[in-house]
C-alpha positions in Angstrom: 24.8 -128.2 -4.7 26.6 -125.0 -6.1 24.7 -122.5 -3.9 25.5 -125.1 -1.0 28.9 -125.1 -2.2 28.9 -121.0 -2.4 27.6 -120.7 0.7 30.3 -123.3 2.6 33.5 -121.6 0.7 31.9 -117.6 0.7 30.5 -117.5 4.8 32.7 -120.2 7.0 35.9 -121.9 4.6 37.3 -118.7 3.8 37.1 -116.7 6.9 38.2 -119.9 9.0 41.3 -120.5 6.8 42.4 -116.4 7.0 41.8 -116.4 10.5 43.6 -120.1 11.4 46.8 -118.9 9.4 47.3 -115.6 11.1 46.2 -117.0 14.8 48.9 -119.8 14.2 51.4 -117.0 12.7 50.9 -114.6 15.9 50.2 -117.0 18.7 53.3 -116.5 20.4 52.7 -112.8 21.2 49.4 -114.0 22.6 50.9 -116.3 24.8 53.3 -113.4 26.1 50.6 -111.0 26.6 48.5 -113.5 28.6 51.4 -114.4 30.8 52.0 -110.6 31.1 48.8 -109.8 32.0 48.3 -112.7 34.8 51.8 -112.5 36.4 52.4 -109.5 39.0 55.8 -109.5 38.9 58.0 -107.1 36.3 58.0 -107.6 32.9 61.6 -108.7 32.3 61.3 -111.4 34.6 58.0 -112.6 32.7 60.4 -112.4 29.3 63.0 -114.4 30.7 60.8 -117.2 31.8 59.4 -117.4 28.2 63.2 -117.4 26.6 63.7 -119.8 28.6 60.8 -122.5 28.6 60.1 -121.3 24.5 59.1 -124.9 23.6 55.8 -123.9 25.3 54.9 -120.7 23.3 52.6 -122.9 21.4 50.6 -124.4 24.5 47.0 -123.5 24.0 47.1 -122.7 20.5 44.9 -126.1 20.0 42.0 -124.6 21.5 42.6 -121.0 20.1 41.9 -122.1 16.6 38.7 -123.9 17.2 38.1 -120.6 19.2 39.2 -118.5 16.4 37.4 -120.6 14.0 34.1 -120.5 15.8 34.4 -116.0 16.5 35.7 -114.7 13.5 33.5 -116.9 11.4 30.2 -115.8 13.3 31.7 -112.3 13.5 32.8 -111.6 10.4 29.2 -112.7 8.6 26.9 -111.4 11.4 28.1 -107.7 10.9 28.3 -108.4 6.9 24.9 -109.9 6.9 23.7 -106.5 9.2 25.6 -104.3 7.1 23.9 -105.4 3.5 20.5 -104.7 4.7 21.4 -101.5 5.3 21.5 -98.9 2.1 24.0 -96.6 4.0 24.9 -97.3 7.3 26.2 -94.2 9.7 28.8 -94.4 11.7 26.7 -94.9 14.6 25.2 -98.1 12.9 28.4 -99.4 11.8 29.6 -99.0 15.7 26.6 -100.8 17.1 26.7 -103.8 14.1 30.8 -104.1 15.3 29.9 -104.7 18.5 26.6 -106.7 18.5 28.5 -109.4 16.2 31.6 -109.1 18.4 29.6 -109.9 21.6 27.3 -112.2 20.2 30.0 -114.5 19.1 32.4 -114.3 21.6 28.9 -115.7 24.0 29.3 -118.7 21.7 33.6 -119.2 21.6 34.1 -118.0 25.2 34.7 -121.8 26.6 37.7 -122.2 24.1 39.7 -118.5 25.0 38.6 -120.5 28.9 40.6 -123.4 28.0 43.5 -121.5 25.8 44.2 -119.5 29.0 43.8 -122.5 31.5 46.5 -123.8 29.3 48.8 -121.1 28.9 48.7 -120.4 32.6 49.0 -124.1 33.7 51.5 -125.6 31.3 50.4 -129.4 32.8 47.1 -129.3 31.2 49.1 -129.8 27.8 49.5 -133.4 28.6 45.7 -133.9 28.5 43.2 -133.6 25.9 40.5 -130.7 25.6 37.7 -132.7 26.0 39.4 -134.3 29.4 40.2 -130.7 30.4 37.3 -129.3 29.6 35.1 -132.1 31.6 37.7 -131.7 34.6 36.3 -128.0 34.5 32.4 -128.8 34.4 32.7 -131.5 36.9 34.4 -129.1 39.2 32.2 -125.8 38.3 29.5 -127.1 36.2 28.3 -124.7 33.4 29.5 -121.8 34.8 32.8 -122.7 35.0 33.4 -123.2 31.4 31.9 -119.3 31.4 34.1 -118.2 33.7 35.2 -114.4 32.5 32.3 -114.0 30.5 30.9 -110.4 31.1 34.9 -109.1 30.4 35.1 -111.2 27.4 32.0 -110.6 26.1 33.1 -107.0 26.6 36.6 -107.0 25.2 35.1 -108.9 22.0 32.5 -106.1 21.3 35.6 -103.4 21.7 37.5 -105.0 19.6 34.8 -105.5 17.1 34.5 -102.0 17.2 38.1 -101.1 16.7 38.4 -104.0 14.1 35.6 -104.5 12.0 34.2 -100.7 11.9 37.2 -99.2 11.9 38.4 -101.6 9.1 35.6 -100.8 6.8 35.0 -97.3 8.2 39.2 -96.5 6.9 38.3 -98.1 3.6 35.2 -96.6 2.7 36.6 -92.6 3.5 39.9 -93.6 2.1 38.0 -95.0 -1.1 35.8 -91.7 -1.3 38.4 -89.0 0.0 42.0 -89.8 -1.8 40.3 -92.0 -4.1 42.1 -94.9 -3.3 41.2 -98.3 -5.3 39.9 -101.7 -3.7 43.6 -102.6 -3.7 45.9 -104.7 -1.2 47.5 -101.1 -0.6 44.1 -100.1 0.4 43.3 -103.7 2.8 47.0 -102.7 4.3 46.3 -99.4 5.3 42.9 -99.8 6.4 44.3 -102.9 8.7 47.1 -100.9 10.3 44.5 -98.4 11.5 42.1 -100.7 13.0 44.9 -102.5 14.8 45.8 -100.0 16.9 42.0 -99.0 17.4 41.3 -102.0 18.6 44.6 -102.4 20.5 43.6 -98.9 22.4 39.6 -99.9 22.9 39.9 -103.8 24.4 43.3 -104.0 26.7 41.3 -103.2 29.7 38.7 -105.5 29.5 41.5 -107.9 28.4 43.5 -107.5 31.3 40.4 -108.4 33.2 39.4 -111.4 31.0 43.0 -113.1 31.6 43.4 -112.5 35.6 39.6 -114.4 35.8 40.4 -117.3 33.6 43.8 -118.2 34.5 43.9 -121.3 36.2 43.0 -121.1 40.1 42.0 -117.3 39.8 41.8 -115.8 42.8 38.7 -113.2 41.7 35.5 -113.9 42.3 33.9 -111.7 39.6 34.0 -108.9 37.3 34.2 -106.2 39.9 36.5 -108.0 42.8 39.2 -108.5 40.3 38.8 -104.9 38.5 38.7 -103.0 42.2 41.8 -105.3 43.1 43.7 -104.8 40.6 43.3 -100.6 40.8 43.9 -100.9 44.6 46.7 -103.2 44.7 48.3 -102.5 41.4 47.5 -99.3 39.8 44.9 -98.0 36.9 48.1 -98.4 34.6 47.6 -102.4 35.5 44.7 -102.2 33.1 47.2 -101.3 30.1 49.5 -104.1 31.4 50.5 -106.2 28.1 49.0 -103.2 25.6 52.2 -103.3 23.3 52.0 -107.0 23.1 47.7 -106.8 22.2 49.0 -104.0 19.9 52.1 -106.1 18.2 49.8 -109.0 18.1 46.4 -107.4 16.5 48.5 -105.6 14.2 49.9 -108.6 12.5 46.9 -110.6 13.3 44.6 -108.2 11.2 46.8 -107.4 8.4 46.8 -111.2 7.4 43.6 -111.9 8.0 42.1 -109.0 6.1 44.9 -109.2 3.3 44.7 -112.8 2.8 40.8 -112.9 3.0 40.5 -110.2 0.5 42.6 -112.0 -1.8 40.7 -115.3 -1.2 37.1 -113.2 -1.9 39.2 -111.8 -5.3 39.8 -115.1 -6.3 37.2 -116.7 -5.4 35.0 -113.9 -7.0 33.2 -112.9 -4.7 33.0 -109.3 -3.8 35.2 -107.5 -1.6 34.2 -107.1 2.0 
């Protein structure tokens, strides 16, 4: 029972509980960058519809945790599990572990960022239930509805794994061995600002992508219809549309997570990430 127990609090409570409270914390920003990304018109008008409907800042954030829940807990242990059975692991290795657990997890939550859009972009579906919501979509699409967006998801998740994860414990072990920095929450901080903006940089693209194909009645057929669209219609710099909201959101969202789940491995003694 206490290896059971070990295992439940060490691999999945912790992570879920670090990630759930800085999901629920940053949400809003979320929201503002989706709507961002999937609206064509400017951004003050986009700001002034959200100041003015601001009950709704919250709609989707339901499905985001069990989302968040499901991807950060997979994440976060797949490249941890990779990592330890490696003595040394170059930069190279640490890139390709980042990624691999980014995309491998996301494969598995991709459903839930669906539904969290559908919701965001289609503020009626809040008066329903996921699992009504989610059926409406498979009767309508089948299975390949509910992976609608997957090849940019998929492929935001591994660059942000990359600019997260890698970067994260790439910052803290040169910090640790160059200045000579100690495991501290000064250390978690520093090495959290730097892998937000990595990540922030890396995945708005594929981001930008992700949202315009899961909002609700998307007009793009695929991957490459709504990427040769948007650049025709719109402009490459459409791409970077909602970047200082991905950037003000993963900023936050990281530093609490990787404080607060730092502190909960100190206290729990368990060893830091």
């Amino acid at each position: 029972y206490y290896f059971l127990y070990k295992f439940i609090m060490e691999k999945i409570l912790l992570v879920q509980l670090s990630a759930c409270l800085s999901e629920t914390l940053t949400y809003p920003i979320d929201y503002m960058k989706t709507l961002l990304q999937v609206n064509k018109r400017t951004s003050n008008y986009v700001i002034l519809h959200i100041c003015s409907n601001y009950s709704q800042i919250y709609n989707g954030l339901r499905p985001s945790l069990i989302r968040r829940s499901i991807y950060t807990t997979s994440r976060i242990n797949l490249y941890e599990t990779m990592r330890n059975n490696i003595e040394k692991p170059t930069f190279i290795q640490t890139c390709t572990m980042a990624g691999l657990s980014g995309g491998i997890s996301q494969l598995i939550a991709s459903p839930f960022d669906l539904l969290k859009i559908q919701y965001i972009t289609n503020s009626s579906l809040n008066q329903y239930s996921m699992y009504r919501n989610m059926n409406n979509i498979y009767n309508d699409n089948g299975i390949r509805g509910l992976y609608r967006g997957l090849i940019p998801n998929i492929s935001r998740a591994m660059l942000v794994n990359l600019g997260e994860i890698a970067t994260y414990d790439l910052s803290k072990r040169n910090i640790k061995k160059i200045i000579g920095m100690e495991d501290t929450t000064r250390l978690h901080v520093i090495s959290s600002i730097i892998s937000g903006f990595c990540s922030s940089l890396l995945c708005t693209p594929a981001d930008v992508l992700k949202s315009r194909m899961m909002q609700h009645n998307s007009i793009y057929t695929n991957v490459f219809d709504c990427g040769s669209k948007i650049i025709r219609y719109e402009g490459y710099l459409t791409l970077y549309k909602g970047f200082f909201p991905i950037w003000f959101r993963l900023a936050p969202w990281q530093l609490t997570f990787w404080v607060s789940y730092e502190k909960l491995r100190k206290i729990f003694n368990i060893d830091s990430f």
